[in-house]
C-alpha positions, -999 to +999 in steps of 0.1 A: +000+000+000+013+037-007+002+067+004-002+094-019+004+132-019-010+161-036+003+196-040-020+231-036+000+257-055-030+280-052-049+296-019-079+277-013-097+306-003-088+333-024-066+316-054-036+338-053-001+317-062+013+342-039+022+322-014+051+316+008+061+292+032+067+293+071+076+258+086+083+227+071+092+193+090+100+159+072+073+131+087+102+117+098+114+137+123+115+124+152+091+152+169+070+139+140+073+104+149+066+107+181+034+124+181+020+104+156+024+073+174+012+087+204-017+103+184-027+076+166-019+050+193+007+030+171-024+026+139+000+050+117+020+035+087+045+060+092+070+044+071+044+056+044+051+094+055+090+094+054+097+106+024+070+138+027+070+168+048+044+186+070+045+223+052+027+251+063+020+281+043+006+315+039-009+336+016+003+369+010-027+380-006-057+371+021-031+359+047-048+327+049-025+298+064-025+258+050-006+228+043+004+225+002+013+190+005-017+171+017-030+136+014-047+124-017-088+113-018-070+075-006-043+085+017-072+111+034-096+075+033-071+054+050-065+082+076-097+083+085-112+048+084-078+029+099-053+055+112-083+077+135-097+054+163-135+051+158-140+041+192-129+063+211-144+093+187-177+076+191-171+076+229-165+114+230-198+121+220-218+088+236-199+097+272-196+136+268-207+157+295-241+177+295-221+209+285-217+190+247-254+189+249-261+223+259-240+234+236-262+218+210-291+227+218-282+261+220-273+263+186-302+249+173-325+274+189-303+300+179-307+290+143-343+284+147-347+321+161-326+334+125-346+312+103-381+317+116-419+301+110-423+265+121-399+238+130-415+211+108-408+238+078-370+242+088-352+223+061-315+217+078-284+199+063-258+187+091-229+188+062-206+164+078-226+149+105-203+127+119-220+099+148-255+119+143-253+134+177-263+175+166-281+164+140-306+147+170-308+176+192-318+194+159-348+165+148-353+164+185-364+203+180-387+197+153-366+204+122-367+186+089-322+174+091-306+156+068-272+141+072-244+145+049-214+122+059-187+103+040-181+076+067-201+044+060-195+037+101-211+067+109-237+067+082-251+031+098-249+042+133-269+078+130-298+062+105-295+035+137-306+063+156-335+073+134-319+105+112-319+108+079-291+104+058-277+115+024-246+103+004-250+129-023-261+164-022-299+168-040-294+186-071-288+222-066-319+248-056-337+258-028-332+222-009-321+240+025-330+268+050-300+258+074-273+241+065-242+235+092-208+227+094-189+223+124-154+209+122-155+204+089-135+228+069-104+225+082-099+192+066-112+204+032-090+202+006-109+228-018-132+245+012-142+273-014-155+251-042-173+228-011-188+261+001-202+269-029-215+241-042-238+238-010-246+274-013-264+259-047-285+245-025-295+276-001-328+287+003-324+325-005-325+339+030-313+304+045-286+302+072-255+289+067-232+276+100-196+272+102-174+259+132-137+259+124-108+254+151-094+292+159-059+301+141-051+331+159-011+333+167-007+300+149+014+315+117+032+339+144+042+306+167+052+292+137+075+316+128+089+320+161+092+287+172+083+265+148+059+233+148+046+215+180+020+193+188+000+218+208-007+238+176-041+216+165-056+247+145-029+234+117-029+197+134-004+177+106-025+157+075-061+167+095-065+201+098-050+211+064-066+245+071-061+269+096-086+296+097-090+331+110-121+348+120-107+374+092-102+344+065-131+327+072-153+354+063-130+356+030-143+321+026-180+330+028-176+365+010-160+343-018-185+321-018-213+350-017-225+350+017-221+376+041-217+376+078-248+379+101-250+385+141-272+357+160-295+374+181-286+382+218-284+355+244-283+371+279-297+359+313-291+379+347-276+348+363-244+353+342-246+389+324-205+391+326-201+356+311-227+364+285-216+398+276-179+383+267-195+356+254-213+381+225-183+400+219-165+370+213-186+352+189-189+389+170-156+397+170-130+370+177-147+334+171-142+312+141-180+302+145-197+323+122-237+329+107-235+336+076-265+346+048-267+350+009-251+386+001-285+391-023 
């Protein structure tokens, strides 16, 4: 078995060729090594890596930051089906605490609030669903979900708990009046061309969710001090991405949305808490409502 690379010679984001290059550390380093055997608890083929390098990049244009040598559509398969323990990832949703939960289900009423009229009417994608868990708390709400995932595993085990799921996106229109995507884009390798193909797919005042892992300082660590493991915003062969609030509304402004405030969420109990909260998911966050610019 190989493993295979590909090279981006383009931003994904904006497409500028601009581009220069922070850090770069072979696979087999022995940093490298290391941490992906403790990672990956010894399922890595690493002597498939040792030849590559883990390179980060940036582009001078939108000063958006990402590996150019990334797995190919079979190296990204094997990574995910052998290399990623399904176990335990199950486990962190079956056994997470109630906070997961809240979480959740505060995001579902928050969209519900943006979209409006009645649940049964709320047409929602879950665009890499994952186990099924949010796209549960959102059917559990009412809404009309469908679930978008690549993993057979996980396809099985959410229809096993009663969602709906798709393998292919329905043919473009107004299909959706939600569609959300947390985690995902970070391990896209052409996030731009995913965004807009399920912006095909909007309804024309529909909602569109994304939850990325936050970038900031990442490309200024990197030049200081170069790779370590704690930096899981550019996480090596996963998160091939690395966003900033800033890029990632490049990303939906290239894709024709445009940013949108969720509504206030404030209670006496904890009007500190919720006050940073706000400012923080309006100004510094890397979760971000967006809407069709027209």
């Amino acid at each position: 078995m190989t493993i295979g690379f590909e090279h981006r010679d383009g931003c994904p984001v904006c497409g500028s060729d601009n581009i220069a290059r922070l850090c770069e550390i072979s696979y087999a380093d022995k940093r490298m090594r290391e941490f992906f055997a403790a990672f990956y608890q010894g399922r890595a083929a690493l002597h498939l890596l040792r030849e590559e390098s883990y390179r980060v990049v940036t582009c001078n244009k939108c000063g958006f930051l990402f590996q150019d040598r990334i797995l190919d559509s079979d190296g990204m398969q094997d990574l995910y089906r052998h290399w990623v323990d399904q176990a335990s990832s199950l486990n962190k949703k079956k056994l997470a605490r109630a906070k997961l939960f809240r979480q959740y289900a505060g995001q579902v009423q928050t969209l519900m609030q943006m979209a409006g009229g009645r649940p049964d009417r709320i047409r929602v994608l879950d665009f890499g669903m994952g186990w099924g868990y949010w796209a549960r708390m959102a059917q559990a709400h009412g809404l009309d979900v469908k679930g978008f995932e690549l993993s057979q595993e996980r396809r099985e085990y959410a229809r096993g708990m009663g969602l709906s799921v798709i393998t292919e996106l329905p043919a473009p229109g107004n299909q959706f009046d939600i569609i959300y995507a947390n985690q995902v884009f970070e391990h896209l390798p052409d996030p731009l061309a995913t965004l807009r193909q399920l912006c095909s797919r909007l309804a024309p005042r529909g909602l569109v969710y994304i939850r990325v892992p936050d970038g900031r300082g990442v490309a200024h660590t990197l030049e200081q001090y170069g790779w370590s493991p704690g930096l899981d915003a550019i996480h090596p062969l996963e998160h091939i991405n690395c966003f900033t609030r800033v890029t990632l509304t490049r990303l939906g402004a290239e894709a024709g949305l445009r940013p949108v405030s969720p509504p206030l969420r404030l209670n006496w109990g904890s009007l500190l808490g919720g006050l940073m909260r706000e400012f923080a998911d309006r100004f510094v966050t890397t979760h971000l409502y967006f809407r069709p610019r027209n």
